[in-house]
VEXTORMAR-768303 format. One record per residue (C-alpha): residue number from 1; x, y, z; chain. Coordinates in steps of 0.1 Angstrom, whole numbers, plus 5000, padded with zeros to 4 digits. Example, Ala and Ser with C-alpha at 12.3 -4.5 7.8 and 13.67 -1.06 7.14 Angstrom:
2
<gulo 1, <5123, 4955, 5078>, 'A'>
<gulo 2, <5137, 4989, 5071>, 'A'>
This chain:
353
<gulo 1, <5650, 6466, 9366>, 'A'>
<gulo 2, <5613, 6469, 9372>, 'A'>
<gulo 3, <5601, 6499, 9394>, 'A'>
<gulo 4, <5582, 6471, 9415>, 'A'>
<gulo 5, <5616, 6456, 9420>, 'A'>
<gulo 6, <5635, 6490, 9426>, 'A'>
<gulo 7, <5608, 6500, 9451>, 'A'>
<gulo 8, <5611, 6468, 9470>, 'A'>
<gulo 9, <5605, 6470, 9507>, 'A'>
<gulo 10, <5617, 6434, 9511>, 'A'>
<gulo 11, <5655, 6424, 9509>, 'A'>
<gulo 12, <5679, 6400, 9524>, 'A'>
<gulo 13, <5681, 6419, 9560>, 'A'>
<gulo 14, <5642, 6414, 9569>, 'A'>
<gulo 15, <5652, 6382, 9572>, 'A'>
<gulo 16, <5674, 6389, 9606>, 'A'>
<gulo 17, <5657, 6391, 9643>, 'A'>
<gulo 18, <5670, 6421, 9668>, 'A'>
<gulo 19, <5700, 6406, 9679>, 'A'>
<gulo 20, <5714, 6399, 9644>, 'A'>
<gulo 21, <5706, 6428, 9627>, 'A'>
<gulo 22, <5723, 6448, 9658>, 'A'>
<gulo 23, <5755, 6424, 9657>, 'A'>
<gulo 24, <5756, 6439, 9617>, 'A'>
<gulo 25, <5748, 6471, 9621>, 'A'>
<gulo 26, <5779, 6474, 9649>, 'A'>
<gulo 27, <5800, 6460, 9619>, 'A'>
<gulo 28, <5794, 6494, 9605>, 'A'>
<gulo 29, <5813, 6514, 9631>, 'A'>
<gulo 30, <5838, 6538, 9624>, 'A'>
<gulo 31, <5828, 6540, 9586>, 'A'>
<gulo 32, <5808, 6562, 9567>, 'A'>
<gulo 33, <5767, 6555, 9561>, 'A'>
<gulo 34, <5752, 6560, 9528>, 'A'>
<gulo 35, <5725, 6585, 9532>, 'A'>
<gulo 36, <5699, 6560, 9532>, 'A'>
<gulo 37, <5717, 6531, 9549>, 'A'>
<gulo 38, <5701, 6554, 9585>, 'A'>
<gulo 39, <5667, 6548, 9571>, 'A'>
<gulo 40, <5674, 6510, 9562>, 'A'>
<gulo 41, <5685, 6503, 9596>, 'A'>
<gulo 42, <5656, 6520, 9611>, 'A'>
<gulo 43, <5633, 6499, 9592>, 'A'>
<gulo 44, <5648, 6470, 9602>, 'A'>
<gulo 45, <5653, 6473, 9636>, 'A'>
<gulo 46, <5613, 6475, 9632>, 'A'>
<gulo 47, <5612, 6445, 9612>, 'A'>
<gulo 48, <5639, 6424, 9631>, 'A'>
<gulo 49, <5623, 6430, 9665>, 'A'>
<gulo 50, <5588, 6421, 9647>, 'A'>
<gulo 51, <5604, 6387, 9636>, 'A'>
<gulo 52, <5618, 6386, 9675>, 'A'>
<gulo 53, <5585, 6383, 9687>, 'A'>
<gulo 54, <5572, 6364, 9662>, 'A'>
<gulo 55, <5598, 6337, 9667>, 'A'>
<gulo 56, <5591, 6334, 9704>, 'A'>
<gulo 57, <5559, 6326, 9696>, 'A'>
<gulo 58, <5565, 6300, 9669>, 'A'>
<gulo 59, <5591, 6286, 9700>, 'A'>
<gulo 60, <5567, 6285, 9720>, 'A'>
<gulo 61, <5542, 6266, 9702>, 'A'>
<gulo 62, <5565, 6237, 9682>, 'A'>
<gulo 63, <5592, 6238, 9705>, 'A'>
<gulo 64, <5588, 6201, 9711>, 'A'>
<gulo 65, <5577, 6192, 9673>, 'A'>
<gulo 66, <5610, 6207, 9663>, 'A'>
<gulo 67, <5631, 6191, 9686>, 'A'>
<gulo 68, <5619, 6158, 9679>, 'A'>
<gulo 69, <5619, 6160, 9643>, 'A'>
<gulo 70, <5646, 6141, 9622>, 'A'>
<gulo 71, <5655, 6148, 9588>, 'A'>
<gulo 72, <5664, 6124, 9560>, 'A'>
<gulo 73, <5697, 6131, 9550>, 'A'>
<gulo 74, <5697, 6158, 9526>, 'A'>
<gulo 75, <5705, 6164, 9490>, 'A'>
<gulo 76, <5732, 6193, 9486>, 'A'>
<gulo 77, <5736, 6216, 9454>, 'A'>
<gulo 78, <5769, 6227, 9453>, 'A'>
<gulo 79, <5789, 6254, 9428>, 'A'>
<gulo 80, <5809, 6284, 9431>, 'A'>
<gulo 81, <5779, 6314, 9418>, 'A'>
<gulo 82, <5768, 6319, 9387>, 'A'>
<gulo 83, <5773, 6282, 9383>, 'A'>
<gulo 84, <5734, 6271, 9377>, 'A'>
<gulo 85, <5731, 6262, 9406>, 'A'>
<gulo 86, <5697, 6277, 9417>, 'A'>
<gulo 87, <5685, 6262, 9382>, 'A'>
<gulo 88, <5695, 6228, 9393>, 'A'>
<gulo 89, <5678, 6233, 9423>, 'A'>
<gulo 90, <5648, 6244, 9407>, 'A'>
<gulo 91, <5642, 6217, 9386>, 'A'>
<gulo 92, <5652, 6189, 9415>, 'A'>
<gulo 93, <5630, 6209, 9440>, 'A'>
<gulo 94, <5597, 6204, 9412>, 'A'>
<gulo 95, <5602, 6165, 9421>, 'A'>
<gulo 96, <5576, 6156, 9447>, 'A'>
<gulo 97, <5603, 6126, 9462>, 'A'>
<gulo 98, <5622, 6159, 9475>, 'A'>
<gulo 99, <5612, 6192, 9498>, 'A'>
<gulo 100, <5628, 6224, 9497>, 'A'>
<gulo 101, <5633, 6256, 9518>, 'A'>
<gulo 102, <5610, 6282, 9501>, 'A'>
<gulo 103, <5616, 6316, 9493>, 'A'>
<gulo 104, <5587, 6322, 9524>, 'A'>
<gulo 105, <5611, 6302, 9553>, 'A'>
<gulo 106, <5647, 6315, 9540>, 'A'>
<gulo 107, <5634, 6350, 9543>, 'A'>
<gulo 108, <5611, 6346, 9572>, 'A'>
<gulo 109, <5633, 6323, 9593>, 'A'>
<gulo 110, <5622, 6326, 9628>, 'A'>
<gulo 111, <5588, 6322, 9623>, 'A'>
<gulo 112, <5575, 6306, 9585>, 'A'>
<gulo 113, <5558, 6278, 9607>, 'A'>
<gulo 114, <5539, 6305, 9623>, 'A'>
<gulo 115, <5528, 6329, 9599>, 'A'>
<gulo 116, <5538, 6315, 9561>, 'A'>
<gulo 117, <5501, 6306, 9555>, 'A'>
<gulo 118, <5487, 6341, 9565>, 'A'>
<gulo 119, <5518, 6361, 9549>, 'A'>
<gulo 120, <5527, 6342, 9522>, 'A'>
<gulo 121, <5503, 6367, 9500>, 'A'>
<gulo 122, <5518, 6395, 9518>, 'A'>
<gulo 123, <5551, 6385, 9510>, 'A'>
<gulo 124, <5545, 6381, 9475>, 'A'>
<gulo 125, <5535, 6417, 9469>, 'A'>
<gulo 126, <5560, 6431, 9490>, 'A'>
<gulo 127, <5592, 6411, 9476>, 'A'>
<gulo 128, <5608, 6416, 9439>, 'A'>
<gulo 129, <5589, 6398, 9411>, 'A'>
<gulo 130, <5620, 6385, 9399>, 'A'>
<gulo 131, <5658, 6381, 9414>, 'A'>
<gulo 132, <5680, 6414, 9420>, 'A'>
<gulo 133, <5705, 6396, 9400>, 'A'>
<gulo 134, <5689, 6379, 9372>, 'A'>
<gulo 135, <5649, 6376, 9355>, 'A'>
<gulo 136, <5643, 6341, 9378>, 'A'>
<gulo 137, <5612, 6345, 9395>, 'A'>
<gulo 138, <5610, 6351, 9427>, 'A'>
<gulo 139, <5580, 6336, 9445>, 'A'>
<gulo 140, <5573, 6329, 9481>, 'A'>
<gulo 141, <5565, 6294, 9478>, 'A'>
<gulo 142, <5593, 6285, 9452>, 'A'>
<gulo 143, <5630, 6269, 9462>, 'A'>
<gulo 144, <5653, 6294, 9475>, 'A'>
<gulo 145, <5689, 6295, 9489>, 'A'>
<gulo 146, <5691, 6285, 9528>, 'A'>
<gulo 147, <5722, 6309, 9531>, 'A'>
<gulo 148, <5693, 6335, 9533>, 'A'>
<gulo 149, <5677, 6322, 9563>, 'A'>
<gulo 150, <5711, 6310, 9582>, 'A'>
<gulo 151, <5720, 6345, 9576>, 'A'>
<gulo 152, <5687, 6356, 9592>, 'A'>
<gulo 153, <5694, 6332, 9622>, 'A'>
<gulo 154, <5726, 6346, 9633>, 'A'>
<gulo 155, <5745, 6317, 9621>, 'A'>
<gulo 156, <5783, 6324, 9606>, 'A'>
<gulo 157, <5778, 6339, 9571>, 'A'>
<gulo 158, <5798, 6354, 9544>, 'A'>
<gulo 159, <5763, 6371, 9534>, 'A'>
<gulo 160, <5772, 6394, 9567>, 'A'>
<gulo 161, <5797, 6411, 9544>, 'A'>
<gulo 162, <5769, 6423, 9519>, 'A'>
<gulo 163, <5765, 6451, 9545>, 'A'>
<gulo 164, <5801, 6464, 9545>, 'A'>
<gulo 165, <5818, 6457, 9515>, 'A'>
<gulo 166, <5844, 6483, 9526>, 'A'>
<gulo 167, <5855, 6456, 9549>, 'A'>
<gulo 168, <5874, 6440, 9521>, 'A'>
<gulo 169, <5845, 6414, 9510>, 'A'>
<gulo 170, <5871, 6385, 9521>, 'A'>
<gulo 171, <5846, 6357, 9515>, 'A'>
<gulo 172, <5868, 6326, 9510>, 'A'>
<gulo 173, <5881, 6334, 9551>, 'A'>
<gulo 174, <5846, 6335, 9563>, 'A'>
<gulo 175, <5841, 6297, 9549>, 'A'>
<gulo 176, <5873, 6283, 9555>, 'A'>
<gulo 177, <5867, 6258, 9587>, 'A'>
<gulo 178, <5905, 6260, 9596>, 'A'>
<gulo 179, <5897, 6303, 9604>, 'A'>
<gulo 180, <5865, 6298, 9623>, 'A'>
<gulo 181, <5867, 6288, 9658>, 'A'>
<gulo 182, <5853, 6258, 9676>, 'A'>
<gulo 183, <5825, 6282, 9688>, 'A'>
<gulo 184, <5816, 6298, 9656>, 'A'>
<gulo 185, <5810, 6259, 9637>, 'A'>
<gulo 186, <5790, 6249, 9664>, 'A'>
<gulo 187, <5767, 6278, 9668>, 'A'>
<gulo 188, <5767, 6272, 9628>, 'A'>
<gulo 189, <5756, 6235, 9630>, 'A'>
<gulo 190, <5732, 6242, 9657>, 'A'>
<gulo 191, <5712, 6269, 9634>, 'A'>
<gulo 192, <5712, 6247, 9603>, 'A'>
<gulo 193, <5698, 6217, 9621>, 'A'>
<gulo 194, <5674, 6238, 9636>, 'A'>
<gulo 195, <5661, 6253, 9603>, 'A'>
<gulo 196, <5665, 6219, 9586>, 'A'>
<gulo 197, <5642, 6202, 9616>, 'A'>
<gulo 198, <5617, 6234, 9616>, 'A'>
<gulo 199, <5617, 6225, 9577>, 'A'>
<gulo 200, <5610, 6189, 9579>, 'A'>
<gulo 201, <5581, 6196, 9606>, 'A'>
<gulo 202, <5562, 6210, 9576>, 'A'>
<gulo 203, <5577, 6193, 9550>, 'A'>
<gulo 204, <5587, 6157, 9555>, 'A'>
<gulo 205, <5603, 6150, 9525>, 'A'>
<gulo 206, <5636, 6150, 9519>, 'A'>
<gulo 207, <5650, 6185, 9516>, 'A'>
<gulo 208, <5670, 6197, 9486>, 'A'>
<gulo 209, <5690, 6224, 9497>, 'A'>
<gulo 210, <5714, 6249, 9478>, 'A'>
<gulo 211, <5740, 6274, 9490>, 'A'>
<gulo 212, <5772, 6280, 9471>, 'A'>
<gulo 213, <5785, 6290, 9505>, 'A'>
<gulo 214, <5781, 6251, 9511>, 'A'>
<gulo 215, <5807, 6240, 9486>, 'A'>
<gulo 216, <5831, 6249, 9513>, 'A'>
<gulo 217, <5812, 6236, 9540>, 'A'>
<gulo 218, <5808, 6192, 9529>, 'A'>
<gulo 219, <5827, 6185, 9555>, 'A'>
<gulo 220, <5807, 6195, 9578>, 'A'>
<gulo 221, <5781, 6190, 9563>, 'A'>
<gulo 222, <5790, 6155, 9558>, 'A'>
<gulo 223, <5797, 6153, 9599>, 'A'>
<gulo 224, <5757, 6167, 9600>, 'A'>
<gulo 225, <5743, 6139, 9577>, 'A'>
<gulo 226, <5765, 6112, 9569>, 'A'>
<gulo 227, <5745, 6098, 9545>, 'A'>
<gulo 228, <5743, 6132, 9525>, 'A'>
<gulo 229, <5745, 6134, 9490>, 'A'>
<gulo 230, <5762, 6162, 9471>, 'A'>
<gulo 231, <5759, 6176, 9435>, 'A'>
<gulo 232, <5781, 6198, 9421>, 'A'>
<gulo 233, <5777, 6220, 9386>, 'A'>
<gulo 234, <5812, 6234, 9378>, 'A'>
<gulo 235, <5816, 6258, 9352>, 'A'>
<gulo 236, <5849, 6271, 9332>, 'A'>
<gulo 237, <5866, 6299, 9353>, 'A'>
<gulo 238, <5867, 6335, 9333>, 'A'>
<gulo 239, <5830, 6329, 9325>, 'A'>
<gulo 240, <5819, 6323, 9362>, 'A'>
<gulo 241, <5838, 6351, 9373>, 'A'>
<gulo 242, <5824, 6376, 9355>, 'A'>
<gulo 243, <5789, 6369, 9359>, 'A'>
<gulo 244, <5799, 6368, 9400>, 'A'>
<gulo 245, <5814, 6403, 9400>, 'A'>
<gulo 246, <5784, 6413, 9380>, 'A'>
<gulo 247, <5759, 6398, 9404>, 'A'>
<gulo 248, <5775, 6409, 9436>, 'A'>
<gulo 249, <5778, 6445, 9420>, 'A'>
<gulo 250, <5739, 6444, 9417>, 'A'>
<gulo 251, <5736, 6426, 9448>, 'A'>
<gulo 252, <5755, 6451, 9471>, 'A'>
<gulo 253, <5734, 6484, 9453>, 'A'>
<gulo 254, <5708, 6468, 9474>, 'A'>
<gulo 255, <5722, 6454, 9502>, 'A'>
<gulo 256, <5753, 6480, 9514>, 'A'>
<gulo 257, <5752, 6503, 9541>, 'A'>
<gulo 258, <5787, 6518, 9538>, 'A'>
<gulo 259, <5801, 6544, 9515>, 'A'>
<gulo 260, <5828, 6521, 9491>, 'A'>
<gulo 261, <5848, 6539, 9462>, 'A'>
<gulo 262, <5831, 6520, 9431>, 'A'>
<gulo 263, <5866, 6515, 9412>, 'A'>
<gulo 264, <5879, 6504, 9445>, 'A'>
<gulo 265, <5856, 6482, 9442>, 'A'>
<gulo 266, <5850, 6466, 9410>, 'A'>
<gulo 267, <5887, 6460, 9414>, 'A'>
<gulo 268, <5888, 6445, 9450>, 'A'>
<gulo 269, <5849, 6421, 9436>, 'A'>
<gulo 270, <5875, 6411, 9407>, 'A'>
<gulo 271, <5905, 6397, 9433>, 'A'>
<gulo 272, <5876, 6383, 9460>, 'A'>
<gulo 273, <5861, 6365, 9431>, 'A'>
<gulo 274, <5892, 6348, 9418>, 'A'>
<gulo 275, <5898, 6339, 9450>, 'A'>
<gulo 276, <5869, 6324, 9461>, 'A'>
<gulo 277, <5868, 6306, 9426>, 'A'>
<gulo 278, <5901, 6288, 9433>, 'A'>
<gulo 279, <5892, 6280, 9468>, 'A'>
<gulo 280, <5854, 6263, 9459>, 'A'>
<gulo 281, <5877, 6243, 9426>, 'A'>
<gulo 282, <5902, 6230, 9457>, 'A'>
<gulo 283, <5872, 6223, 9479>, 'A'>
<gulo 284, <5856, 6202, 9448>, 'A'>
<gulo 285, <5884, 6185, 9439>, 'A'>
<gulo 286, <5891, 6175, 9478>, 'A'>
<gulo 287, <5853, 6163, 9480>, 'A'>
<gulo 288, <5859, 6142, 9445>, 'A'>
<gulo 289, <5889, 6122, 9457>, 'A'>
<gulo 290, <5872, 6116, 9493>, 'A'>
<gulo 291, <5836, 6109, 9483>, 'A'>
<gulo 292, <5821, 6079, 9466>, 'A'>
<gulo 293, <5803, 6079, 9433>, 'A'>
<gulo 294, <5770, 6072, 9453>, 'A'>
<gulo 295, <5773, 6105, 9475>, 'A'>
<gulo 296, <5792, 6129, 9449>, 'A'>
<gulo 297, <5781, 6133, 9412>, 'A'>
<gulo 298, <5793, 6164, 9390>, 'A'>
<gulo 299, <5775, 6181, 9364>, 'A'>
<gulo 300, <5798, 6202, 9335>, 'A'>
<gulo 301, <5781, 6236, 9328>, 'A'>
<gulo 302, <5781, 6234, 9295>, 'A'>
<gulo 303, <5772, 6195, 9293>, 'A'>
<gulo 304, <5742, 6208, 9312>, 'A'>
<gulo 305, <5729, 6233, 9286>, 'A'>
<gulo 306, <5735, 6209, 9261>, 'A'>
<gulo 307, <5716, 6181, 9274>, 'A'>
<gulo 308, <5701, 6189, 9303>, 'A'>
<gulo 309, <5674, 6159, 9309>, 'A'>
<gulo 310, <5705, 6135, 9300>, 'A'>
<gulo 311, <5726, 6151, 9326>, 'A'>
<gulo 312, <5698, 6149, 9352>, 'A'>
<gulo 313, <5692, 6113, 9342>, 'A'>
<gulo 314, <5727, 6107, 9349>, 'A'>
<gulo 315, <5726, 6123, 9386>, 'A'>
<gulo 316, <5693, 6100, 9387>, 'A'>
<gulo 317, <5712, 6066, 9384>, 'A'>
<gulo 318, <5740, 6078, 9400>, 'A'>
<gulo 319, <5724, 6087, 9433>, 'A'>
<gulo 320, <5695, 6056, 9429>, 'A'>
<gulo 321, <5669, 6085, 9428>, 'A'>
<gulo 322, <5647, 6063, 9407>, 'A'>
<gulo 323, <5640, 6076, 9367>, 'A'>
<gulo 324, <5641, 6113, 9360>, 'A'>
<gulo 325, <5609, 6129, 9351>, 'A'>
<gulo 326, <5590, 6163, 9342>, 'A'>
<gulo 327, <5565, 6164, 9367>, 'A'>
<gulo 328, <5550, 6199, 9361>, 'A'>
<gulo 329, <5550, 6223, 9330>, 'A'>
<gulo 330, <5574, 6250, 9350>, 'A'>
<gulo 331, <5602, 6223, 9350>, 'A'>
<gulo 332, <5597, 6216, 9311>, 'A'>
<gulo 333, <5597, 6252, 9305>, 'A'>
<gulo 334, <5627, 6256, 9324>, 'A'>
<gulo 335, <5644, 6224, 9307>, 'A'>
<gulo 336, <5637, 6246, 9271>, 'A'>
<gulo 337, <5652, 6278, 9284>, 'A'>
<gulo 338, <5684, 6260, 9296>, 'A'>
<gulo 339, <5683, 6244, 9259>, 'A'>
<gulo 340, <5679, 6272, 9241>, 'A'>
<gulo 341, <5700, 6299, 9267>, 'A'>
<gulo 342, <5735, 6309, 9253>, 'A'>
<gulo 343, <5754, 6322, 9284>, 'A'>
<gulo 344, <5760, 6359, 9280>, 'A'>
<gulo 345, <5796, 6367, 9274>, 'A'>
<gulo 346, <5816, 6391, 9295>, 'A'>
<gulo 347, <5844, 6406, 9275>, 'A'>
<gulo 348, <5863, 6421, 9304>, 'A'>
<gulo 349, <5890, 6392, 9314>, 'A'>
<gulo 350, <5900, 6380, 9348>, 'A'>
<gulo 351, <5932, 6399, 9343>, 'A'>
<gulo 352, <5919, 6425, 9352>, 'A'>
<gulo 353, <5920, 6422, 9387>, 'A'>
């Protein structure tokens, strides 16, 4: 990891405003801090009462704009992690048919309409040049994962658990719509329209939009936007597995504010990601026998780094999205890489957990 990356003063918390950042910090009682986890929360209490402020004011001013904004029915990438889904995302988000949720509004939630023009700069330098989890570039204006900013909005998360992974990390429970209460969807469904509305105000495209998280959530979403479409990249189990415990090991050396035996663990990121594996496959498989051809298509992993443009033509025709085509060298750079990239293997097995 870079040092500009290690030194980071930006991660997934500044995206919270007072009263969510206090409802996660109270998550933490009764366990022990890591030393710097007193400092973090200091900063952002700063930070998440800035972004308080800052969000009354961007109420204040498109209030009505936001209300009375409707938008199109939305494009959903779905997968477990570590399926490709953010590349997929990436390359549909680089079609100027389609808007996104930027790296800018899933990190500055409560107020991107507001201040993304003056800050976007300031963002920039202050964030990671690329992902904690992987070399993808991370830019302020690029397509990012809304989980981020529903997170930030107090909305119900699994992303909550990033803070206390002594809690047990049970993220399957925190998705399944049969565990959360009446109250909980709805406050859920009221902050993702609100961010998708705030989105269309500056963007009136059509949004793509990608959160694993949402693999377990079509059926709401489908209630949301009836006319939704859905992709979904699946990829074989032991493989995505092992690339998720690796990425929510990195993830949590950033993002944890409890003391958590490492062993304990590895092991207990091994048994969460099995389950939560298993419980996305059953979600798929659920969506595939309820959802036509013209609002569900599914993309093989492996088919994708094989042929990439000819899966993506596919998902074209399939969803009437008119011809697939490169409209920027980024995309046709990326399109090479997924070529060219052999997936790196993991030797330790699921049986492990």
């Amino acid at each position: 990891m870079s040092e500009r990356n290690r030194l980071s003063l930006l991660n997934i918390w500044t995206a919270c405003d007072l009263k969510t950042w206090l409802s996660i910090v109270r998550q933490t009682k009764g366990q022990p801090l890591l030393w710097q986890s007193r400092i973090v929360i200091a900063a952002i209490l700063c930070i998440s009462a800035f972004n308080s402020v800052l969000g009354w004011i961007q109420r204040l001013v498109y209030s009505r704009r936001i209300k009375h904004c409707k938008p199109k029915s939305p494009l959903f990438v779905l997968g477990h992690w570590r399926s490709a889904t953010t590349v997929l995302q990436q390359i549909l988000s680089a079609d100027p048919q389609f808007g996104f949720a930027s790296s800018y509004a899933c990190f500055c939630p409560h107020h991107f309409l507001l201040t993304e023009r003056m800050f976007a700069d300031d963002f920039n330098a202050l964030a990671p040049t690329t992902r904690v989890i992987d070399d993808l570039v991370l830019d302020a204006s690029g397509p990012q994962e809304d989980e981020f900013a529903l997170l930030g909005l107090g909305a119900p998360s699994p992303y909550r658990l990033l803070a206390t992974p002594s809690n047990g990390f049970d993220l399957v429970s925190q998705l399944r719509s049969a565990e959360m209460s009446a109250s909980q969807e709805s406050d859920f469904i009221e902050k993702l329209q609100w961010f998708l509305k705030a989105l269309t105000v500056r963007c009136p495209q059509r949004l793509v939009l990608k959160s694993p998280a949402h693999t377990m959530r079509w059926r709401t979403l489908l209630r949301m936007y009836p006319n939704a479409q859905f992709v979904v990249i699946t990829r074989e189990r032991d493989a995505t597995i092992a690339s998720a415990v690796t990425m929510w090991s990195k993830l949590l050396n950033h993002t944890s504010l409890t003391v958590v035996d490492h062993d304990e663990l590895q092991r207990n990121l091994w048994r969460r990601s099995c389950d939560s594996f298993d419980a996305f496959s059953k979600s798929i498989q659920k969506a595939r026998q309820s959802l036509p051809a013209s609002q569900l298509h599914v993309i093989d992993f492996d088919e994708m780094l094989y042929d990439p443009v000819g899966q993506l033509q596919h998902l074209y025709a399939a969803f009437d999205l008119g011809p697939f085509r490169i409209h920027d060298p980024a995309t046709a750079r990326l399109l090479s890489q997924i070529k060219r990239h052999q997936p790196q293997l993991h030797r330790t097995t699921v049986g492990r957990a």
